[in-house]
N, C-alpha and C positions, 0 to 999 in steps of 0.2 A: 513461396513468394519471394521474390527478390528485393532486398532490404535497399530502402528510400537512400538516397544519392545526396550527401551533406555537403553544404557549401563550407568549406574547412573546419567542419566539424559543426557546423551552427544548421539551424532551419531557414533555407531560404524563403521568402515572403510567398511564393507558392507554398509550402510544405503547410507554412502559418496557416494561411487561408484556407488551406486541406481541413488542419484541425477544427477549425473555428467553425467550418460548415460539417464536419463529420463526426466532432465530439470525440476524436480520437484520430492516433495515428500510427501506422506501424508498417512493417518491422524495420527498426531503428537499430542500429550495430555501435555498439560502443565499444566494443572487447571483443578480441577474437577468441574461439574456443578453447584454444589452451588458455588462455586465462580465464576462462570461466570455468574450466574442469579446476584449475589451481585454488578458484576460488570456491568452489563445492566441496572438494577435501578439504580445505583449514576449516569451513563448515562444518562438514561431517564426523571432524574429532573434536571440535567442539564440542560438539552433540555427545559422543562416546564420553568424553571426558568429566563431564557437568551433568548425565543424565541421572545419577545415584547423590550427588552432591545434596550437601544439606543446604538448601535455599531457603528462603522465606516461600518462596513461590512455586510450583511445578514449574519446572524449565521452560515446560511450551508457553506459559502467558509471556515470559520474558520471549520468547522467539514471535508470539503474535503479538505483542502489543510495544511498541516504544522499543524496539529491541534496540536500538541507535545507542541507549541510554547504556545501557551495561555492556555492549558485545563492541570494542574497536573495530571488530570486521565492519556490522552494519553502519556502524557510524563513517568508516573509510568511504563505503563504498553506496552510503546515502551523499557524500560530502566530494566523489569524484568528477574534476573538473570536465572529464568528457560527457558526464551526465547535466553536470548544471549549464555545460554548454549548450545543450539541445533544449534544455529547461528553460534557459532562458527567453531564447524563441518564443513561449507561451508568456511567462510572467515578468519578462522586463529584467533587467540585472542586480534587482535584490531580490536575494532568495531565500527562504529559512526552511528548515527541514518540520516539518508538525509531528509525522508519525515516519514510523518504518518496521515491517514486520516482513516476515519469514512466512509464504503460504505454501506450505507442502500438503503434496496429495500419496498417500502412501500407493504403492503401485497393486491390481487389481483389489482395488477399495470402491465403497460405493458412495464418497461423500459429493458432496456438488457445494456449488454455492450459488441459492439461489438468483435469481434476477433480481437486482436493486440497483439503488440510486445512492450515493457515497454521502450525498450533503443532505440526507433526509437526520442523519444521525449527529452531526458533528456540531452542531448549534453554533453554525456559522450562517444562515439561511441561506440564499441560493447565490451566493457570492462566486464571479470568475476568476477570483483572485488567490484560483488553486489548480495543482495537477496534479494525479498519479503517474509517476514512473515504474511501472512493470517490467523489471528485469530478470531473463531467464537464465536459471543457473542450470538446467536440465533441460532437455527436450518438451516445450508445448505444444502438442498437435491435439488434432480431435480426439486421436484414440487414447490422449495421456486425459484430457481435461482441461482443453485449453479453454483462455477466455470467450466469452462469445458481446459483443457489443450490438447492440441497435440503434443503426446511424443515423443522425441528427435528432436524436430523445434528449439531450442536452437541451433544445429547444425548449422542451416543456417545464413545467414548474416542477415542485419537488408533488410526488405523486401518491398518494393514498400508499400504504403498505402494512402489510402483517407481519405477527412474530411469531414463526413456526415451535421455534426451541426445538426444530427437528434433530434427532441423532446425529442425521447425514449430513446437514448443513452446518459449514464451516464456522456460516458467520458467527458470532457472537452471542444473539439472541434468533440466531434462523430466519434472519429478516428477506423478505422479499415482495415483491409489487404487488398490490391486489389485484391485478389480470393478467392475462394469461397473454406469453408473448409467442407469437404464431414463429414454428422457425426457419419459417424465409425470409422472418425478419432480421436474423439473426445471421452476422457478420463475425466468422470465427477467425480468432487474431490469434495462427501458429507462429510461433515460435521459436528459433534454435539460441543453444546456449550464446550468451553474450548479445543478445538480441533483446531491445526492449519494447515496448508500447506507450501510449502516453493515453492518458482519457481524463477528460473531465468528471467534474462531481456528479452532476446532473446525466450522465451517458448510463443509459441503462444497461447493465449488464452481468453477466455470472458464470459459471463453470459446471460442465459435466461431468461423471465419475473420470477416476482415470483405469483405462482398461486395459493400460500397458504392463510389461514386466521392471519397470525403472518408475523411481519415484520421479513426482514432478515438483519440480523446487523454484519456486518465482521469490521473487523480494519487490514488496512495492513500498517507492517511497511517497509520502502527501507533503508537497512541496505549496509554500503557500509564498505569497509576496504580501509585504506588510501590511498593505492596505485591509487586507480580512481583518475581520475580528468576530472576538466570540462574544453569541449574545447569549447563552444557556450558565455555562458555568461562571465562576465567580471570577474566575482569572485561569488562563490557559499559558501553557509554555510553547516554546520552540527554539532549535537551536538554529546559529547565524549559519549562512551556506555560503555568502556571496551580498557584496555590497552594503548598504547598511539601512537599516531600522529611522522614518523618520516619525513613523504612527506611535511607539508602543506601545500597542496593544498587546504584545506576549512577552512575558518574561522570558528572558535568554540563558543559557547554559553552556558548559563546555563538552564536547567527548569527553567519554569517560577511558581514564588512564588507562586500567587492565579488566579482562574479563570478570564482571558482577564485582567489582573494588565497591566494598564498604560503602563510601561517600555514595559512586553510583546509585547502589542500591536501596540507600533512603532518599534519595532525588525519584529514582525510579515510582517510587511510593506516594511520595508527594504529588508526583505529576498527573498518576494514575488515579489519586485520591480527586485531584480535581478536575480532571477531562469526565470522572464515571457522571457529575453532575449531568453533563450534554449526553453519555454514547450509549449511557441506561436510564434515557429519560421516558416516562410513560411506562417503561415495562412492564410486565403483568409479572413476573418473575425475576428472580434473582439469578444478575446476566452474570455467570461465571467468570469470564474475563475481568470484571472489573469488580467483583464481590469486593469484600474486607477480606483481610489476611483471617487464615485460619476458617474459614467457612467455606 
C-alpha cells in the first residue's frame, strides 16, 4: 500500500477526517529504512546486553510496559518531532506520552493478540482524547502478524470482553471482545520498517501469528492530550511531548538519563504501582505484567 501523502509532514484535514471516520490511519512514513534498520540494532543490543542483567524486573515487562521510562531509545523515539507532528493532527498541539512499549512477535511463533478495545482497560472511559502510534521497526505484513483493525468500531462504546490468560496472547491478561469478529471485517494495516499507523482507543483490533522467518518488532506509543483523565486509579503519570499541561490531571516526568539509571527505575515502579490499579482491574487472576516485584 502506498504510504498517505503529508502536507509538510503534518495530517491534512482530509487525512483528519479519514481518521475520525475510520478509527485509524495508515501507512504513515516518518523515517526511512535505514533509519529504522539503525534503529532496530541499537534495540537489538540493547536486548543482548540487559537480557542476563540483574534487574528488578525481567527485561521484557520493562520492554512491554512504560519502556519510555528506563530505555532513552523509547523515550527518543516516543518524543520524535516527526511523530508528534502527525500526532498532533489527532490531538491538538499538547501532547504527553502515557505509555510506550516494545510488541515483538518472535518469528515462526504462534502468539496473536487478540481482538480488543485499548480504553476498555486504561480507566480513562471512552475518552477521544488519545492515540496509539504504531511504529514499524521490522516488516508488518499478514504473514509476519500484522495488525488487523475493524473500521469505524471506534463508533461504539467500550464492549463486553474476556480474559483469556491465554499462553498465545500477548496481551496482558489475554484480553479480547466477547464476539467473534467475522474476517471481512477485518482491515490488515502492513506495514514496512519506518512506517506507522495511528488508531484510536475504541478501534477494535489484534494481530495473527507471525509466520515469517524475521521477527516482527512494532513500538506503540498512547499519546494522550491533557484533557483525558484517569478515573480508576488514584493518580496516573505521563511525560510532556509537546505544548503544555493546563488540566493536571497527570503527574509529569523527565526521560530517563541512561539505560534502567537507578532513579529511572524506582520512577519506573512507582508508575507501575499506580497505573496496575486501572490495567488489572476486575481480573480474575494475577495479571503478570503488573504483579508486585518478586511474584
Amino acid at each position: 500500500m502506498t504510504a498517505l501523502a503529508l502536507a509538510a509532514g503534518q495530517l491534512d484535514t482530509g487525512l483528519q477526517d479519514r481518521y475520525w471516520q475510520d478509527g485509524f490511519l495508515h501507512p504513515i512514513t516518518v523515517m526511512d529504512a535505514a533509519e529504522a534498520a539503525a534503529i532496530r540494532s541499537e534495540f537489538e543490543t540493547l536486548e543482548a546486553e540487559w537480557r542476563a542483567a540483574d534487574l528488578p524486573l525481567p527485561l521484557n515487562s520493562y520492554l512491554r510496559v512504560n519502556a519510555h521510562c528506563v530505555l532513552p531509545l523509547a523515550a527518543r523515539l516516543a518524543l520524535d518531532p516527526r511523530v508528534l507532528d502527525v500526532v498532533e493532527g489527532v490531538l491538538g498541539p499538547d501532547l504527553m506520552v502515557w505509555s510506550a512499549e516494545f510488541f515483538i512477535k518472535e518469528p515462526r511463533t504462534k502468539h496473536v493478540v487478540g481482538m480488543h478495545q485499548d480504553l476498555t482497560y486504561w480507566g480513562m472511559g471512552e475518552t477521544s482524547d488519545q492515540v496509539t502510534a504504531w511504529i514499524a521497526l521490522s516488516p508488518a505484513t499478514c504473514a509476519s502478524g500484522c495488525m488487523d483493525f475493524v473500521r469505524g468500531s471506534h463508533k461504539n462504546p467500550i464492549l463486553p470482553h474476556v480474559d483469556t490468560f491465554s499462553e498465545t496472547n500477548l496481551l496482558s491478561r489475554g484480553q479480547e471482545i466477547a464476539v467473534e469478529v467475522a474476517e471481512g471485517d477485518k482491515t490488515h494495516i502492513e506495514l514496512q520498517p519506518g512506517q506507522m499507523s495511528l488508531h484510536h482507543g475504541l478501534t477494535i483490533h489484534g494481530s495473527g501469528p507471525n509466520g515469517s522467518d524475521d521477527r516482527r518488532i512494532g513500538f506503540a506509543i498512547r499519546y494522550l492530550n491533557p484533557n483525558a483523565r484517569q478515573e480508576v486509579a488514584d493518580r496516573d503519570y505521563a511525560m510532556m511531548a509537546r505544548g503544555a499541561d493546563h488540566s493536571g490531571n497527570f503527574l509529569h516526568y523527565m526521560p530517563p538519563r541512561a539505560p534502567f539509571h537507578p532513579q529511572a527505575l524506582a520512577l519506573y515502579d512507582t508508575i507501575r504501582r499506580a497505573q496496575a490499579k486501572a490495567l488489572a482491574q476486575g481480573a480474575s487472576k494475577t495479571v503478570g505484567l503488573y504483579a508486585e516485584q518478586g511474584t
